[in-house]
PLY file of the C-alpha trace (Angstrom):
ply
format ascii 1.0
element vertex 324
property float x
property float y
property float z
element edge 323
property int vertex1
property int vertex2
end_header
123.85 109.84 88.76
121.85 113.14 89.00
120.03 113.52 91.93
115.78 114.06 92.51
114.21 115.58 95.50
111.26 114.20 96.94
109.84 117.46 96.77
110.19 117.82 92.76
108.65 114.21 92.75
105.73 115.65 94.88
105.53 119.08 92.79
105.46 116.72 89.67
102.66 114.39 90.81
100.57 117.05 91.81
100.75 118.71 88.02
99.53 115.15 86.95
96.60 114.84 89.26
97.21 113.18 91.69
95.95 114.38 95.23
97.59 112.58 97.54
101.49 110.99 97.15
103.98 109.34 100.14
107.60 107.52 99.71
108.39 104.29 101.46
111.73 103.19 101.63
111.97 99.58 99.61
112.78 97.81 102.88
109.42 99.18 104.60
107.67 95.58 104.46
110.59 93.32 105.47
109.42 92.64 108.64
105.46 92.28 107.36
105.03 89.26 105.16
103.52 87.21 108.25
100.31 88.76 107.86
99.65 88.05 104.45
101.00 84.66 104.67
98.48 83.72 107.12
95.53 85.17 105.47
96.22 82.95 102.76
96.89 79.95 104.89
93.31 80.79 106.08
91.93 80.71 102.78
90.63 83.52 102.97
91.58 84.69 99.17
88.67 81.74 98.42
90.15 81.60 94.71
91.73 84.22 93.90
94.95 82.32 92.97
97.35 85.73 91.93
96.98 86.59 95.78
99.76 83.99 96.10
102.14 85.12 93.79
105.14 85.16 95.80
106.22 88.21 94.66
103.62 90.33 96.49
106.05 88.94 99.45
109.15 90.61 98.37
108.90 93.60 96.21
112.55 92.87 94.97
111.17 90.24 92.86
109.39 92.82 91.16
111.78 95.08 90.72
115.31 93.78 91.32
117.84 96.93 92.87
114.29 98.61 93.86
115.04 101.22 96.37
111.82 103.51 96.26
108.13 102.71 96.38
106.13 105.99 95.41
102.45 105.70 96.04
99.73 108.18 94.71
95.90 108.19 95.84
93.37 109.90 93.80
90.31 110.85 95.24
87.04 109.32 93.50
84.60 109.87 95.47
81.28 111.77 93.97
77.72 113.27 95.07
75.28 110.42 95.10
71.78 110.47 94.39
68.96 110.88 96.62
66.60 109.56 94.42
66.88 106.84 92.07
64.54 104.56 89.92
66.31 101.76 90.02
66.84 99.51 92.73
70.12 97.69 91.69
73.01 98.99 94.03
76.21 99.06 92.47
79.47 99.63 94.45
80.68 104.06 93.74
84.31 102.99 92.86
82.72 101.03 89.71
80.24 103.77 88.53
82.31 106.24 86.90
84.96 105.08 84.73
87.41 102.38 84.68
89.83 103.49 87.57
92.95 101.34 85.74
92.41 103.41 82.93
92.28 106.91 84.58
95.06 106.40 87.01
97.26 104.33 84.43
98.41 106.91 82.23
99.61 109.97 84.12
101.01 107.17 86.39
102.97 105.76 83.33
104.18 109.44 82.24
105.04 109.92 85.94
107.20 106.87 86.00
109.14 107.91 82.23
109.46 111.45 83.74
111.78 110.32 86.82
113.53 108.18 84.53
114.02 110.98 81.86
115.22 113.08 84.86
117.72 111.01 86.69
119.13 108.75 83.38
120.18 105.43 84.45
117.23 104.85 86.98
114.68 102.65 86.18
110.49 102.92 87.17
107.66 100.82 87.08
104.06 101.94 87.49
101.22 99.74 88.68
97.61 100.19 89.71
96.32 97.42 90.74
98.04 95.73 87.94
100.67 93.75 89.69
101.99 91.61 92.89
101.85 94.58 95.05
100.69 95.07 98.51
99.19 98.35 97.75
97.45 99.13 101.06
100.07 98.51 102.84
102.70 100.07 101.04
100.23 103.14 101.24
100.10 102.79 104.71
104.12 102.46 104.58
104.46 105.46 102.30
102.01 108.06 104.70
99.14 107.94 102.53
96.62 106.80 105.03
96.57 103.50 107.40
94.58 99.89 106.74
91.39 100.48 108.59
89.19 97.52 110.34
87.34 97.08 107.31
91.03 96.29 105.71
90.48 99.42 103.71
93.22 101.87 103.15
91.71 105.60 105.06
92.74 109.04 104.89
92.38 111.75 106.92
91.24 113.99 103.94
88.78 111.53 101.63
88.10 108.90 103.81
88.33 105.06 102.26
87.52 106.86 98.59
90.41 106.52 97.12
92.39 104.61 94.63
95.92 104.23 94.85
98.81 103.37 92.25
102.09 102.86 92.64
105.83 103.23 91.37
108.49 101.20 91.90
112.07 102.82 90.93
115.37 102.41 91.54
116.58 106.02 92.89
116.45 106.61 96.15
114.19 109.18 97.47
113.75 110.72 100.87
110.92 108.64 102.51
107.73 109.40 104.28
106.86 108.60 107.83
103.84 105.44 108.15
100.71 107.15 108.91
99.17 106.42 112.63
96.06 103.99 112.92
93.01 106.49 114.05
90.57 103.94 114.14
90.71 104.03 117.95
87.82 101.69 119.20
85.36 102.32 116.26
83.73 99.11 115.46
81.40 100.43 113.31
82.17 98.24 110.13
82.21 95.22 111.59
78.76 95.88 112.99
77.77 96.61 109.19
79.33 93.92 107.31
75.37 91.94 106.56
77.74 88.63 106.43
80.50 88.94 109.03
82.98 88.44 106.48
85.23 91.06 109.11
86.62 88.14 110.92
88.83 90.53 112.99
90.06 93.86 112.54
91.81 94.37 109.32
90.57 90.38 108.15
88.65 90.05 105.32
87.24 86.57 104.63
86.87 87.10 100.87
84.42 83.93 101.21
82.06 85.77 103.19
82.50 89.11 101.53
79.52 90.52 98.91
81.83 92.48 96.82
84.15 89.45 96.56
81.14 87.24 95.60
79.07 89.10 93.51
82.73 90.29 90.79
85.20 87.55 91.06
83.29 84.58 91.73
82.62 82.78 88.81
80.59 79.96 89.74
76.93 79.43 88.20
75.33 80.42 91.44
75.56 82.46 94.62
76.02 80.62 97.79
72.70 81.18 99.65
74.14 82.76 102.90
75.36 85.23 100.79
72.15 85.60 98.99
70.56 85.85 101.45
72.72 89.19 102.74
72.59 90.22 99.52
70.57 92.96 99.95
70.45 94.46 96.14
74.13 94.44 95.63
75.20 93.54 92.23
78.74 95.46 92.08
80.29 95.69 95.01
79.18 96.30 98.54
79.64 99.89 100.54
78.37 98.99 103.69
81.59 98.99 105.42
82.85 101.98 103.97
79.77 104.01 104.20
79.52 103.84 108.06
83.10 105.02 108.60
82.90 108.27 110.56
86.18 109.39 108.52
84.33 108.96 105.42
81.08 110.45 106.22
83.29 113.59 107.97
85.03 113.91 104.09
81.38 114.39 102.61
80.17 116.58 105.27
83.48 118.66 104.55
82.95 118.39 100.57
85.90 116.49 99.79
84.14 115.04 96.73
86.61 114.59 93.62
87.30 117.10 90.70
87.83 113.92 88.40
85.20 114.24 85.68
85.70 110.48 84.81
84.69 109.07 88.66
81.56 110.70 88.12
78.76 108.04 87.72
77.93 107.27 84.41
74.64 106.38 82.80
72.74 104.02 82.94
74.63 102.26 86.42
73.21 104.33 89.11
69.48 103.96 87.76
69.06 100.70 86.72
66.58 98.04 87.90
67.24 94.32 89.20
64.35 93.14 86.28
66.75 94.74 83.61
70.25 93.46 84.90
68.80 89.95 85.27
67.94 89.84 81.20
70.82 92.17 80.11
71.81 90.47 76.89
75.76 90.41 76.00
75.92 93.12 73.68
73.95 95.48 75.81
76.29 94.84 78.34
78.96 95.25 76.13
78.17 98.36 75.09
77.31 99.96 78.80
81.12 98.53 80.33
83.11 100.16 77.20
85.47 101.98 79.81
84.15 100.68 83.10
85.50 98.60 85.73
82.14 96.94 85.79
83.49 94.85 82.79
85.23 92.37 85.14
81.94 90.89 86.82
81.28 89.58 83.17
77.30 89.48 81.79
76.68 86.41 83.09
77.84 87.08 86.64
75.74 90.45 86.36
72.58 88.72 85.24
73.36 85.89 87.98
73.69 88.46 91.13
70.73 90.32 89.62
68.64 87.22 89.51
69.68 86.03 92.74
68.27 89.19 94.51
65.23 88.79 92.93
64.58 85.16 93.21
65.34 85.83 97.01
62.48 88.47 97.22
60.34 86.20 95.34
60.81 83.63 97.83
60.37 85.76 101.05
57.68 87.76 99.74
55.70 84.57 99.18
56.81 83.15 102.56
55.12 86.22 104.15
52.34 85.56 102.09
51.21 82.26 103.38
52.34 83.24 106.99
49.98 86.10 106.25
46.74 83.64 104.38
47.08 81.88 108.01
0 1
1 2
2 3
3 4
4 5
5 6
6 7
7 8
8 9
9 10
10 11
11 12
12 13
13 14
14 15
15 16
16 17
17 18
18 19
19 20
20 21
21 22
22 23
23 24
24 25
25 26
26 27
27 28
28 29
29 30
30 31
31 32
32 33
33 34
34 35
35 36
36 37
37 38
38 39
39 40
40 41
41 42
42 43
43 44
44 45
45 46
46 47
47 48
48 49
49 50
50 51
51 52
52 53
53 54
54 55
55 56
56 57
57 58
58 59
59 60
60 61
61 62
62 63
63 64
64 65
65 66
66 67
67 68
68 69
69 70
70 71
71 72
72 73
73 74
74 75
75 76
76 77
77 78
78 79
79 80
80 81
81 82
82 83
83 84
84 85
85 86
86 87
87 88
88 89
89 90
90 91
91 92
92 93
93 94
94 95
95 96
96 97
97 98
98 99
99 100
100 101
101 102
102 103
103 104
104 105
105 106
106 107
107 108
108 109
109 110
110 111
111 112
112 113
113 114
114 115
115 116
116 117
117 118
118 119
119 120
120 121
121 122
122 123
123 124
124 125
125 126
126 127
127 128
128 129
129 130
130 131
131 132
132 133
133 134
134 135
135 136
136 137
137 138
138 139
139 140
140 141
141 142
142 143
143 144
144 145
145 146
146 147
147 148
148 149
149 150
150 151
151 152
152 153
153 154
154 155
155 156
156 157
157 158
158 159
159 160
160 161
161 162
162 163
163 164
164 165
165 166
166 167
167 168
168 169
169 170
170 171
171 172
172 173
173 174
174 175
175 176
176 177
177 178
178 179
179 180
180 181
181 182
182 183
183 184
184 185
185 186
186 187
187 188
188 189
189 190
190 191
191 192
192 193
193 194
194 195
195 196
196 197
197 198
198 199
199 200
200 201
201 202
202 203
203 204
204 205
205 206
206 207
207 208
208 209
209 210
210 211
211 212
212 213
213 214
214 215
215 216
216 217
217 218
218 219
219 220
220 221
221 222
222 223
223 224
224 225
225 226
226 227
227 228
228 229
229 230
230 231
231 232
232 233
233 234
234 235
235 236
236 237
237 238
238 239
239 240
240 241
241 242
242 243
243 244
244 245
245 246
246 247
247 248
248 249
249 250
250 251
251 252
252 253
253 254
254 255
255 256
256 257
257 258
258 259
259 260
260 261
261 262
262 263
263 264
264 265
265 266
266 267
267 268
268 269
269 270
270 271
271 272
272 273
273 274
274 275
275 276
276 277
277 278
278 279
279 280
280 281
281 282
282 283
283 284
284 285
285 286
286 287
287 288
288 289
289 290
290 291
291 292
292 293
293 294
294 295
295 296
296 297
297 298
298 299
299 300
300 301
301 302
302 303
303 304
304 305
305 306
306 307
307 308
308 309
309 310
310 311
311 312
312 313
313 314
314 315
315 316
316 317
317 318
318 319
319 320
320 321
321 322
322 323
């Protein structure tokens, strides 16, 4: 078998644009499964039943003879408005355009490349797509470590990033882990509205706005979480917003030269009134391309309605207090 240097793999990722990539050796998580297992025991996945898919536990069961797990990060973060006219807040990742889509491809051609190069190997490429501990393979691979708000951070763009990954059977030269530099900043577990940080590094998906306003499917909201809701719709970016390694990456201009994670119309202008009666087509027609597609219309015009509904209530409340 011909040989590959990590360095050529590095080179080649780089041409595809990618800005960050790190190599963990296949064995990286052997001695990690205990965390994951008891976050599920927890039930803290709520229902997200693919989180127990038992091969996110052993990446061999994935890809048997694996020896290499190549992870890329791609920078999406962009300039956000200072003004607005709408009052809706949607999460940044979801506002430019469907991050599956823009990472998927050069990841695919970056997975047939090794396998052109070194015949006889064989590559899979994921983003988000499969059983696949991606943070902490990141973390594994030197991309950047899991942060208290269980987010993966790097030095360079902060938590903005979104990572893929490539399984393959040739063995490659790995990276070091990266170090933990969150020190004894508590900042995002101060800003989580509903606590849903348990502990460091612990989501409680239960508790946790972005969880509850995309993949929960029931009719309504649980009112705790309205009540926190604070005109999220998409997303929540409270605990990645406040992280000093993220706000340092603005203040440095580390904003991404991806055209397609720049927000698109109408998502960072819209109002709570107009989500709430979106009809199916128009939404539709504005989540051609987007991530946004997976909260569904009727969980946007829920979470929209919710907010409102909440405001109705309160500002009435104040109202009488107020007539008193």
């Amino acid at each position: 078998m011909e040989s590959l240097s990590a360095g050529a793999v590095k080179a080649k990722a780089k041409s595809l644009g990618f800005h960050k990539l790190g190599i963990a050796p296949a064995s990286a998580l052997d001695q990690d499964v205990e965390h994951l297992r008891r976050w599920l025991d927890l039930g803290y996945a709520a229902d997200m039943d693919w989180m127990h898919d038992s091969r996110r536990q052993d990446i061999r069961q994935v890809l048997p003879d694996v020896k290499s797990v190549i992870v890329v990060a791609m920078n999406y973060n962009s300039i956000q408005a200072t003004e607005t006219h709408g009052d809706a807040k949607i999460s940044r990742y979801a506002q430019g355009r469907d991050y599956h889509k823009v990472l998927g491809k050069p990841l695919h051609h970056f997975a047939r490349w090794i396998d052109e190069q070194v015949p006889g190997t064989t590559s899979r490429s994921y983003v988000d797509t499969g059983p696949i501990q991606e943070k902490a393979w990141a973390q594994a691979a030197g991309i950047g470590w899991i942060g208290k708000n269980a987010c993966l951070i790097t030095l360079e763009y902060g938590s903005w990033v979104f990572l893929g990954e490539v399984l393959t059977t040739l063995q490659l030269t790995p990276d070091l882990p990266h170090s933990n530099y969150c020190g004894t900043c508590t900042r995002c577990l101060t800003a989580c509205p509903t606590q849903a940080i348990v502990k460091p590094k612990i989501i409680d998906s239960r508790r946790c706005l972005a969880y509850q306003t995309i993949e929960n499917r029931s009719k309504e909201l649980p009112s705790e979480i309205v009540e926190s809701q604070n005109n999220w719709v998409v997303g929540c970016d409270l605990c990645q917003t406040c992280c000093p390694y993220n706000q340092r990456a603005e203040r440095q201009g580390n904003f991404t030269d991806i055209i397609d994670f720049e927000p698109r119309t109408p998502w960072p202008d819209l109002s709570l009134e107009k989500l709430a009666e979106i009809s199916d087509e128009q939404f539709d027609l504005w989540t051609r391309g987007s991530a946004i597609r997976r909260v569904k219309a009727q969980g946007l015009r829920r979470n929209a309605a919710a907010v409102l509904k909440f405001l109705h209530t309160k500002h009435s409340s104040h109202n009488q207090k107020g007539a008193k």
